[in-house]
C-alpha positions in Angstrom: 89.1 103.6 77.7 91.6 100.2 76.9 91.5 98.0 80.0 95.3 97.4 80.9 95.8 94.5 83.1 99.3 95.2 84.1 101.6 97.8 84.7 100.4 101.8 85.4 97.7 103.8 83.7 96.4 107.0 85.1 94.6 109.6 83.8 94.0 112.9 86.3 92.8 116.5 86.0 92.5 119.3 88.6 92.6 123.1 88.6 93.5 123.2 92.2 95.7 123.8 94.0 98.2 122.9 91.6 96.8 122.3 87.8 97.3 118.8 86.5 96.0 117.9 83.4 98.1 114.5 82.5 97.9 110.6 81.0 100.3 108.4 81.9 101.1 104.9 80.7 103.9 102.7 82.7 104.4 98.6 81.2 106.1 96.1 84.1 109.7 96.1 83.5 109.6 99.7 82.3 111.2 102.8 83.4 109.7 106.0 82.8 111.2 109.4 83.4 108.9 112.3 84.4 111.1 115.5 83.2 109.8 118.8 83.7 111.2 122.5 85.2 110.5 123.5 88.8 106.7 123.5 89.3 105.8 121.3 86.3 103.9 118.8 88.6 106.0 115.8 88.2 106.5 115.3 92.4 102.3 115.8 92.6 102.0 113.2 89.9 104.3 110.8 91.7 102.4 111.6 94.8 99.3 110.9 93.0 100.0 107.7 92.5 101.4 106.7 95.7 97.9 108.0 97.1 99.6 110.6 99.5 97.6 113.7 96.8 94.3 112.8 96.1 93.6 114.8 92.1 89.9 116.3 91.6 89.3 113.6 88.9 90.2 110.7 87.6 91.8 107.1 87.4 94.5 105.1 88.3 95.0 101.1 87.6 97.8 99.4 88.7 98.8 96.0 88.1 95.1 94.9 87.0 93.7 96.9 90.3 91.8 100.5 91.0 93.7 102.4 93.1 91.6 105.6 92.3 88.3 106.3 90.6 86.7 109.3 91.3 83.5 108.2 89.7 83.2 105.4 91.7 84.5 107.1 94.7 87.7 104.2 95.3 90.5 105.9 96.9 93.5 103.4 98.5 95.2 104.3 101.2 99.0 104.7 100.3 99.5 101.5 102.3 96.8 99.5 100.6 98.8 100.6 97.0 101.7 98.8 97.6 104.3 101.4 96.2 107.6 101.7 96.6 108.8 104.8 97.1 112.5 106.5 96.9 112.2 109.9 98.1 114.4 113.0 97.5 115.7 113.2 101.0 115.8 109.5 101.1 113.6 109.8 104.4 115.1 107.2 106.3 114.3 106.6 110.1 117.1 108.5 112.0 116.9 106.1 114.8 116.8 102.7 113.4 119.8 100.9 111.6 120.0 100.9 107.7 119.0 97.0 108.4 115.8 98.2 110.6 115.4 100.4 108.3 114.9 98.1 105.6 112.9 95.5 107.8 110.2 98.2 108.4 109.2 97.8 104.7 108.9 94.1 105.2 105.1 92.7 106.2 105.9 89.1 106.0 107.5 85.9 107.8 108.6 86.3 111.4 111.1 88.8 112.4 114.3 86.2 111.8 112.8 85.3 108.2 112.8 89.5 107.9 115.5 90.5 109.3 117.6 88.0 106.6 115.7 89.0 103.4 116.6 92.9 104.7 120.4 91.5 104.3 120.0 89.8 101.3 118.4 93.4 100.0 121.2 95.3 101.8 124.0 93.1 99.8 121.9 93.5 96.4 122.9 97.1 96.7 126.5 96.9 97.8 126.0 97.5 101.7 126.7 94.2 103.1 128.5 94.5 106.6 127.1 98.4 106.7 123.8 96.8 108.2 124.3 97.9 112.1 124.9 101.9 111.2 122.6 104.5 111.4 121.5 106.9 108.4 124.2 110.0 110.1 126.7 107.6 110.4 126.5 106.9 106.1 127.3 108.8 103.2 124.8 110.3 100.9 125.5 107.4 98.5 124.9 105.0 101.4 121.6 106.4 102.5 120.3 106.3 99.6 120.9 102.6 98.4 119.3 102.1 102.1 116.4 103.9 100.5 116.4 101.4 97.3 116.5 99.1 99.1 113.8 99.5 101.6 111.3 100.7 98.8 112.0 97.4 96.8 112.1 94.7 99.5 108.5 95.7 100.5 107.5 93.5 96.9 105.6 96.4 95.6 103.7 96.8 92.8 105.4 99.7 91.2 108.6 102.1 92.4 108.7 105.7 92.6 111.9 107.8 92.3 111.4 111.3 93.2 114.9 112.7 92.3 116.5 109.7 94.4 120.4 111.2 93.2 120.0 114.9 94.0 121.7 114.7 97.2 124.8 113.0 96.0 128.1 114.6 94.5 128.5 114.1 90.4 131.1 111.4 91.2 128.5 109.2 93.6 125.9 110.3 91.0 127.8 108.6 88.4 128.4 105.4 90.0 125.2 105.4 91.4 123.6 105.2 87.9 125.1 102.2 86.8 124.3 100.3 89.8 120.7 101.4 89.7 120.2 100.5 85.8 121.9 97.2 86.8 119.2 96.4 89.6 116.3 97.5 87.9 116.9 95.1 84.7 115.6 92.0 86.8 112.6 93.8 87.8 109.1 93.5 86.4 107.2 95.7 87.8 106.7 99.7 86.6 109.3 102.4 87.7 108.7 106.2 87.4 111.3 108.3 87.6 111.1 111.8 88.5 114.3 113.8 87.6 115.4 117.6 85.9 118.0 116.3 84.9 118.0 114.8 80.9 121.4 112.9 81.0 120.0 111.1 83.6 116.7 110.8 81.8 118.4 109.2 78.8 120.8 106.9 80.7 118.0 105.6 83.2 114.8 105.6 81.4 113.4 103.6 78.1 110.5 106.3 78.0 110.2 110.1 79.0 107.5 112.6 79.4 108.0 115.8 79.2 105.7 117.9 81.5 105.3 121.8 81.7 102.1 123.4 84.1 100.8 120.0 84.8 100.4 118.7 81.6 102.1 116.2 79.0 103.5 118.3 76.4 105.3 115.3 74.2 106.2 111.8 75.6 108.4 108.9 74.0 111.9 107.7 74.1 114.6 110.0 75.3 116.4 110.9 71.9 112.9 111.3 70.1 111.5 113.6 72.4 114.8 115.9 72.6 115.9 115.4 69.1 112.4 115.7 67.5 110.5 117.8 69.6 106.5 118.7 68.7 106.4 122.5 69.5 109.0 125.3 70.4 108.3 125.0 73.8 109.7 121.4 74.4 112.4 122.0 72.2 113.2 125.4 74.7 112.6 122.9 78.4 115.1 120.2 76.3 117.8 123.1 76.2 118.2 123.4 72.4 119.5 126.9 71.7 118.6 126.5 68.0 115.4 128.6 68.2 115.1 131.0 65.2 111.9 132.7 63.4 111.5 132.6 59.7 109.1 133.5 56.6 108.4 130.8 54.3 109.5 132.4 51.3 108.5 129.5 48.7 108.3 126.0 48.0 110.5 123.5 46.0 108.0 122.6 43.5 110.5 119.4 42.7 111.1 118.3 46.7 107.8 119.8 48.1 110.5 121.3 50.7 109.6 124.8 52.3 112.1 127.2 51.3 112.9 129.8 54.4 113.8 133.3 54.7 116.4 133.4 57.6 118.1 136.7 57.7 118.8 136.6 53.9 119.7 132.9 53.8 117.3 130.5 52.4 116.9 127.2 54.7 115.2 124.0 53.3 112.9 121.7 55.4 110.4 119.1 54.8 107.3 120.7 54.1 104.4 120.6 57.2 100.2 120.7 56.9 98.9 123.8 57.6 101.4 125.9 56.8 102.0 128.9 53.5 103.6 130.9 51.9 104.3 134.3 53.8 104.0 133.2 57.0 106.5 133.7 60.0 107.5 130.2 61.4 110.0 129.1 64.3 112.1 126.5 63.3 114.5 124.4 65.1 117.5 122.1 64.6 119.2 119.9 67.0 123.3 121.3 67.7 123.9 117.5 66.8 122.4 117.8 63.8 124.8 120.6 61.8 127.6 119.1 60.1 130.7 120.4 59.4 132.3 120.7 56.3 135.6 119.9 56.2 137.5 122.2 53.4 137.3 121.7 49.5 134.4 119.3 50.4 131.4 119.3 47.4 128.2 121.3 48.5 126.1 119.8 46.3 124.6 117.3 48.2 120.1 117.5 47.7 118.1 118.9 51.1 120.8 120.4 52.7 121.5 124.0 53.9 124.9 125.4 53.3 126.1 128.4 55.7 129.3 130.0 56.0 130.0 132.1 59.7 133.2 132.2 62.7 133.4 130.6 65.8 132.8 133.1 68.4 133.3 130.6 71.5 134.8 126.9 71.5 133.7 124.7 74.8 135.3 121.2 75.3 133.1 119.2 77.6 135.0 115.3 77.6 134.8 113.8 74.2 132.4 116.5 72.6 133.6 120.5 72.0 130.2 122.9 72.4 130.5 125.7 69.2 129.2 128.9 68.6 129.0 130.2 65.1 128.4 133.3 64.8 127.1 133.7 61.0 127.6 135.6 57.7 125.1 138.6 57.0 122.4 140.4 58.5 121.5 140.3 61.5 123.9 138.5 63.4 122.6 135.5 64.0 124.3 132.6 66.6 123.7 128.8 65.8 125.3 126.5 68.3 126.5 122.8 66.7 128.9 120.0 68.5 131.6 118.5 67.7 133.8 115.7 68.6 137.1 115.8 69.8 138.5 114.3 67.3 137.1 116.6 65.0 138.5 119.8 66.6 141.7 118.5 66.7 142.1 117.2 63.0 140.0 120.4 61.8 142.0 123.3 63.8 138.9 124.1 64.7 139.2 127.5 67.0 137.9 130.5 68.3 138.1 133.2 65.6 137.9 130.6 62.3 135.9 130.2 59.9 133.9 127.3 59.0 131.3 125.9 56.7 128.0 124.1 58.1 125.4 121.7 56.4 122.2 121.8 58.3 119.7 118.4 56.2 116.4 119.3 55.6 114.7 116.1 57.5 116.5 117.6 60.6 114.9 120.6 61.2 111.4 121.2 62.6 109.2 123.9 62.1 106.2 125.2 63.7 103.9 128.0 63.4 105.4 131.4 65.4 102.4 130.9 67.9 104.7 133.6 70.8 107.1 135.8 70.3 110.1 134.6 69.1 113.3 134.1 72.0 116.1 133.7 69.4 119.0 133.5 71.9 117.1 131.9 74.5 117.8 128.3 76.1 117.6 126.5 78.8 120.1 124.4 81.1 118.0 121.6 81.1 120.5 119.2 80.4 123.6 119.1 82.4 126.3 119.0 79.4 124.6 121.7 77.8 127.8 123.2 78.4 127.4 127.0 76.6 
């Protein structure tokens, strides 16, 4: 094992009572968000490291100290740790002021010295003058700057957000966001985020890790790990709808490519170890990724798919329009692709038309069919998945 001096590393592993089997890495200054559907273990993980779950085995460092070895039987209490922690509920104390509140989670200087750097924390997230009320007397919003800022002025050596924006309205949500990114820039210590929620992974976090049953199934920024996912089953938890099956029906001898059998339609993709001729594949394309082809434009461009179909359904979401294209031949196949307003507009694109689509080779991923295939099956993972 590397010895890292700062920031988080962890390694745990547990069959019961919930099975964890993860690695996490966390550098000062960096925020990582832990993304994951309903019982994937990403509140135990948090929990793990605040010391409030204790795994079967394992490690955590912190900031160049052990917080848990369970070879060499070190286990810190959750005080001892130094973590601050943003919890769902905010879990404020109902009978204290947001600044009492705030001068709980201070352990230094007399109670004047405290009670002003509770202030100054209270001002750093927009609540100066709110000090005297009390958490039913605030807005969701409110209570849950309080919450920042009680978990940050207790100097701690690495912040926990367990879905700190759940309780809030879209609107708060939104506003919410860029003050947060805004506070945690000047901070050097390591931030775990814990959210379902992969707009907010991708506008919050420099790093994600996907986690499914308690274990790490890809990790790395937010557009790799959506937009290049490892397996099927990341690419499903990210809400890409473009699942399909294949054959590989031959290889490019010129491009090395792998030539696939998709209901009648041959697909190109960059070739992958392991794989031959004859054998059913998934393979998967980002909606992003499909471009359309204006009319009368050349189709001759190398590594790219060219399919013809009509748009069964047109979303607008904002600036982006959510398509489905429902395609030429047999069976009917759906392939969703986006498109920006822009483009709808100066296209005609509409329900009922027919368009062309270019889907490039180094865009699509393909994996051995390892399950059986869910070709119409997604999931609303992100919250613009719109369709």
């Amino acid at each position: 094992m590397l010895e890292q001096p700062e920031g988080l590393w962890m390694q745990v592993s547990q069959s019961l009572p919930i099975p964890l089997e993860a690695t996490l890495t966390c550098a000062p200054g960096e925020v990582l968000a832990l993304v994951g559907p309903s019982g994937s273990g990403k509140s135990t993980l948090l929990r793990t490291i605040a010391g409030l779950v204790k795994p079967a085995s394992g490690m955590i460092r912190c900031q160049g100290g052990v917080w848990f070895d369970s070879d060499q039987r070190i286990d810190l209490t959750p005080r001892a740790r130094r973590v601050g922690f943003v919890f769902q509920n905010y879990g404020l104390f109902p009978h204290l002021t947001a600044l009492e509140n705030v001068v709980e989670a201070i352990d230094r200087g007399g109670p004047s010295e405290r009670r002003r750097e509770a202030g100054r924390w209270l001002e750093r997230v927009h609540l100066q003058g709110l000090g005297a009320r009390e958490p039913h007397q605030m807005s969701g919003g409110q209570q849950q700057r309080v919450a920042m800022a009680r978990a940050l002025a207790r100097n701690p050596d690495i912040l926990l957000m367990d879905e700190p924006f759940s309780a809030v309205d879209r609107v708060t949500r939104e506003k919410l966001y860029l003050e947060l990114a805004d506070l945690l820039k000047g901070l050097s210590i390591p931030m775990i985020l814990v959210t379902h929620d992969l707009d907010e992974a991708t506008m919050l976090a420099s790093r994600m890790v996907l986690l499914s049953k308690g274990r790490t199934l890809q990790s790395g920024t937010p557009d790799e790990v959506m937009l290049q996912p490892n397996s099927t089953e990341v690419a499903r938890l990210t809400g890409n709808r473009n699942i399909f099956s294949a054959v590989i029906r031959d290889l490019d001898p010129e491009s090395g490519e792998l030539i696939l059998n998709w209901g009648g339609d041959s697909i190109r993709a960059e070739p992958v170890d392991g794989l031959e001729i004859g054998q059913e594949v998934s393979w998967v394309i980002s909606p992003g990724d499909v471009s359309y082809r204006h009319p009368g434009t050349p189709e001759d461009r190398p590594a790219h798919t060219y399919l013809g179909g009509r748009i069964s359904t047109l979303v607008r979401h904002g600036e982006t329009a959510r398509v489905l294209l429902t395609l030429e031949g047999e069976p009917e196949r759906i392939l969703l692709f986006s498109a920006s307003r822009q483009m709808v507009q100066r296209s005609g694109l509409v329900t009922g038309g027919e368009v062309r689509i270019a889907l490039p080779s180094h865009k699509i991923r393909v994996f051995p069919l390892l399950e059986e295939p869910h070709e119409q099956r997604h999931h609303l993972a992100r919250s613009r998945i719109g369709i």
